[in-house]
Each structure stands twice: as C-alpha cells, then as structure tokens.
C-alpha positions in Angstrom: 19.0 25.6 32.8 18.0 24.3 36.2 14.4 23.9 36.6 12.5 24.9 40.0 9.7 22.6 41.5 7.1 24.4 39.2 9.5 23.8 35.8 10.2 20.0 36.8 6.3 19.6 37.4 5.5 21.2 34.0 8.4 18.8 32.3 7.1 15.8 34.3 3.8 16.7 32.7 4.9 16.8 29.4 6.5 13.8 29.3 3.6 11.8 30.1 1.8 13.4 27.6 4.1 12.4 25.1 4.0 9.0 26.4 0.4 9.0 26.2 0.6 10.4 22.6 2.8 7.6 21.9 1.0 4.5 23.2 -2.2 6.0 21.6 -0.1 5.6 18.1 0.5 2.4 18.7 -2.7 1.5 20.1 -4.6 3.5 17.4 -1.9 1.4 14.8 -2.8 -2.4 15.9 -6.5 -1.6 16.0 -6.2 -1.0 12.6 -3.9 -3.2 12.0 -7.1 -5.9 13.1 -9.4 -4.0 11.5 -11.3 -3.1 14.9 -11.0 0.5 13.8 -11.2 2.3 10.2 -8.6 3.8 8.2 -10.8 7.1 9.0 -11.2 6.5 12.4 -7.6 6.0 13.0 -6.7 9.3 11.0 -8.9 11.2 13.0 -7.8 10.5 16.1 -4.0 10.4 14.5 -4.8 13.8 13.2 -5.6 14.8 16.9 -2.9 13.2 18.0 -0.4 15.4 15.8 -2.2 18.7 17.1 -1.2 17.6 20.3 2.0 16.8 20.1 2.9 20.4 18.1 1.7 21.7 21.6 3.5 19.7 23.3 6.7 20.6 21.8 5.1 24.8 22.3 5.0 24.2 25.7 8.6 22.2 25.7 9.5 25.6 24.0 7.9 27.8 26.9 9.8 25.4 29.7 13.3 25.7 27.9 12.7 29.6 28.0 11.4 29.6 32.1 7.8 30.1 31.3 7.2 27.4 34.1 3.6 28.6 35.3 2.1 28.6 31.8 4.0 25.6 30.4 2.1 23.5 33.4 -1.3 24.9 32.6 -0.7 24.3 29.1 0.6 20.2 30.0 -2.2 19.7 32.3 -4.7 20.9 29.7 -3.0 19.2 26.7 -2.4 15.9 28.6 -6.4 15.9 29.9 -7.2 16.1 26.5 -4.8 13.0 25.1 -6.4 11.1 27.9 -9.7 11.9 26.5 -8.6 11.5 23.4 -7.7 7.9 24.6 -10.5 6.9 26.3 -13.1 7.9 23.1 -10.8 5.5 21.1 -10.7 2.8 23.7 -14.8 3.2 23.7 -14.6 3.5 20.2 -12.9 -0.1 19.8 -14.3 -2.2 22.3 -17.6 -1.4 20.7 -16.6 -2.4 17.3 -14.9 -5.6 19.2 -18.3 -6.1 21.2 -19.9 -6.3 17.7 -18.0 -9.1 16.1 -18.8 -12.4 16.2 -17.8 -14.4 19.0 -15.5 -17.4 18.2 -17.3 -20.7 18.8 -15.8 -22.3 22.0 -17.0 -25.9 20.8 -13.7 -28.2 20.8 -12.9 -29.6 17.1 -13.7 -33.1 16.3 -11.5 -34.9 14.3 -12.1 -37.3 12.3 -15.8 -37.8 13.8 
C-alpha cells in the first residue's frame, strides 16, 4: 500500500520511536552492566519500554490498514513518552555516576 504524506509522516514517526526504544535497551543494558543503575531500575524502565513498543507495533497495525491521522497522533504521543522515558533514565544515571567516587588523578610512583 502506498502511503500519502500523512501515512509516511506517521511511519517516519514510528521508526524513530523504535529507534529510541532500542538505544534506551541498550543504554538501560550497559548501565547495568556498570552497575550505575539497579537491576530494578533497569526493569522498570525495561518494563516501560515493552509497553511502548506493543504500541508501537498497534499503531504499525493502524498505518498498514490506512488509519494515517490516528497512527501519527498515536507515534507522536508514544515517541514523546520514550523520550521522556529517556531522559528520567539519563537523570537517573548521571546522578548515581555524580555519586561515585572520583578516580584519583595523582600519577603512580613506581618504585618510590
């Protein structure tokens, strides 16, 4: 099915959010990974994450059957909420890494 301008805006929408979706994973994986964020944490926002990719793939649905207006109402909403989603977890993280202790930056002396 050929999209119109409205169609190939709602699918350009949803891919972004799933790109989104994905590089949170990721992100959400190697902060745990380093033990920045919590196993809970991580679920959470994984759990999120998951909610928002079964609407994705509703809205995929309503753009394969030419529901073009509500499919890009629905991706504009869902992909403002992965980039919220994001952003709390980004927050979330750089606090915990503010936290830590710094590394000392004094050079090593051998042997002294």
């Amino acid at each position: 099915t050929k999209l119109n301008l409205v169609g190939e805006e709602a699918q350009k929408v949803v891919n972004e959010a799933r790109a989104l979706n994905i590089t949170a994973k990721l992100t959400l994986g190697d902060d745990l990974d380093h033990g920045i964020l919590t196993q809970e944490e991580v679920q959470k926002y994984l759990d999120q994450l998951k909610d928002f990719r079964l609407k994705l793939d509703d809205i995929q649905k309503a753009i394969d059957e030419g529901n073009y207006e509500s499919a890009l109402n629905r991706a504009d909403i869902t992909k403002a909420l992965v980039k919220a989603l994001v952003k709390e977890a980004a927050a979330a993280a750089a606090k915990r890494r503010a936290a830590q202790p710094k590394a000392s930056a004094e050079p090593l002396m051998i042997g002294a």
